[in-house]
C-alpha positions as a printed Julia matrix, in Angstrom:
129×3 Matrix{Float64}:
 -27.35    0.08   -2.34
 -25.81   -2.95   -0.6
 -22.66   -2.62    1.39
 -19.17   -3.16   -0.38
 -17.42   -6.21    0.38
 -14.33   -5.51    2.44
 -11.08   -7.64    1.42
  -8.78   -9.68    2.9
  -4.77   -9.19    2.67
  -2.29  -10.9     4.52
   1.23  -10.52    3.55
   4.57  -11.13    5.3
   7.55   -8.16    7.17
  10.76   -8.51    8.41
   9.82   -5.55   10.93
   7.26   -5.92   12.99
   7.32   -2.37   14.34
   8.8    -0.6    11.47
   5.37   -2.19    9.48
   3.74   -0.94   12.45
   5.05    2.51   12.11
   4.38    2.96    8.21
   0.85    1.26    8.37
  -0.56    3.27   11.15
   1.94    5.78   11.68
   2.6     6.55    7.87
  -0.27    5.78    6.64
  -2.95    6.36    9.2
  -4.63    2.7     9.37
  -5.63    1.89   12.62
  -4.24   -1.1    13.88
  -6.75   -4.09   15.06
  -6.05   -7.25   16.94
  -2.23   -8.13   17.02
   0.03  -10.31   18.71
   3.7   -10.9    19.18
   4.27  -11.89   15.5
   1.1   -10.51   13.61
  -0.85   -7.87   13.41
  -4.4    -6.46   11.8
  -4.94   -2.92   10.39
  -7.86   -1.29    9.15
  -6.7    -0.65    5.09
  -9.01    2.07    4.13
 -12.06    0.33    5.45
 -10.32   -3.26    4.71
  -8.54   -5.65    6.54
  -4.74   -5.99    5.54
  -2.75   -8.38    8.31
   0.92   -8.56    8.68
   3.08  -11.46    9.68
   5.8   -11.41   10.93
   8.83  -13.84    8.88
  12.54  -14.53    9.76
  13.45  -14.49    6.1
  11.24  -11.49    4.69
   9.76  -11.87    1.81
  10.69  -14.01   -1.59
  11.75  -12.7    -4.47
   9.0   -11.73   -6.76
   8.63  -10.93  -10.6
   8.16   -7.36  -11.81
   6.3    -5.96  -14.79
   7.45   -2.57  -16.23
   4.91    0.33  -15.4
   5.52    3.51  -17.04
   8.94    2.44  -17.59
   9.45    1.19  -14.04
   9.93   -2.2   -12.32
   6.78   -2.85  -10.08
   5.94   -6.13   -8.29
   3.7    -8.44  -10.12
   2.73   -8.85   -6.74
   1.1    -5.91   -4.92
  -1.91   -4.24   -3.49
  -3.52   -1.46   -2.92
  -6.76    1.09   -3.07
  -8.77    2.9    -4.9
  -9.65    6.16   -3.45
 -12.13    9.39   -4.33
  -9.79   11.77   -6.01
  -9.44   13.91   -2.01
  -8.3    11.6    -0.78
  -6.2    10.59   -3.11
  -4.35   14.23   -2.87
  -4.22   13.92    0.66
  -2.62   10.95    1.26
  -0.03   11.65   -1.4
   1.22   14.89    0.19
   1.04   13.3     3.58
   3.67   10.81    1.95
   5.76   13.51    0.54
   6.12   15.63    3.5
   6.51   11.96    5.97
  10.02   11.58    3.05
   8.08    8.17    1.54
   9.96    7.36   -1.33
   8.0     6.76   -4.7
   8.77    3.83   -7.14
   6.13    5.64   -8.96
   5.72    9.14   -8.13
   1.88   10.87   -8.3
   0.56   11.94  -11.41
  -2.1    10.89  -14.02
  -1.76    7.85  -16.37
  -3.52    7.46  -19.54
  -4.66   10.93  -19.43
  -7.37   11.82  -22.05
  -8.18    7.64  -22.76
 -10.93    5.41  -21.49
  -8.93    4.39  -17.75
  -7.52    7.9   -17.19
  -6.44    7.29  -13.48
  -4.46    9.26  -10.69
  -1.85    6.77   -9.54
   1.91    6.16   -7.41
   3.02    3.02   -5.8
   5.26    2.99   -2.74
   6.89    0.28   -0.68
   6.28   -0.66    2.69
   9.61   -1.3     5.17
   9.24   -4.76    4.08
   9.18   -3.89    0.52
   5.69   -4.79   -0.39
   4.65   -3.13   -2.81
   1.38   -0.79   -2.62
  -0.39    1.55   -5.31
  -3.12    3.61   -4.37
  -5.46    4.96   -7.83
């Protein structure tokens, strides 16, 4: 089977060391090449960078997701159902807060998925399936 593509994300924080902190510390992504105002991080086998921005990030639009305002604008990663339960009580007990707490979405219909979203310190917004 040939290899996976890995992506691409760059996206802009206000917090260069609060990012730092939630990406690697939070999260567990191991952080790549960096410098004084960005930084690389090993997303679940892809490459998300940060960069560093006086003005954080622009407003964005939302859409409503099970009856909640989510980002238009957002990433994320789709994970084998373990890992999926592990990083979502490593979030609980680190006190991440949810915009979409765990649980299943369109149970018993075709796209039945396991799903939350979170924010990063520079609210980004991030859902993991």
């Amino acid at each position: 089977m040939p290899a996976i593509p890995r992506f691409h994300l760059a996206i802009t924080v206000n917090d260069l060391a609060a990012a730092r902190e939630f990406y690697a510390g939070v999260l567990g992504c191991s952080v790549g090449r960096e410098s004084e105002r960005w930084m690389d991080f090993d997303f679940f086998g892809h490459q998300v960078t940060i960069h560093l921005v006086a003005d954080g990030a622009e407003a964005v639009a939302t859409i409503s997701v099970d009856g909640k305002d989510i980002p238009v604008r957002h990433f994320g990663v789709i994970l084998v159902w373990d890992a999926w339960q592990i990083l979502s009580r490593r979030l609980e007990q680190a006190g991440v807060a949810f915009l979409i707490a765990p649980g299943i979405r369109f149970r018993n219909q075709p796209g039945e998925q396991a799903t939350f979203f979170i924010q990063d310190p520079s609210e980004n917004c991030l859902e993991f399936k």
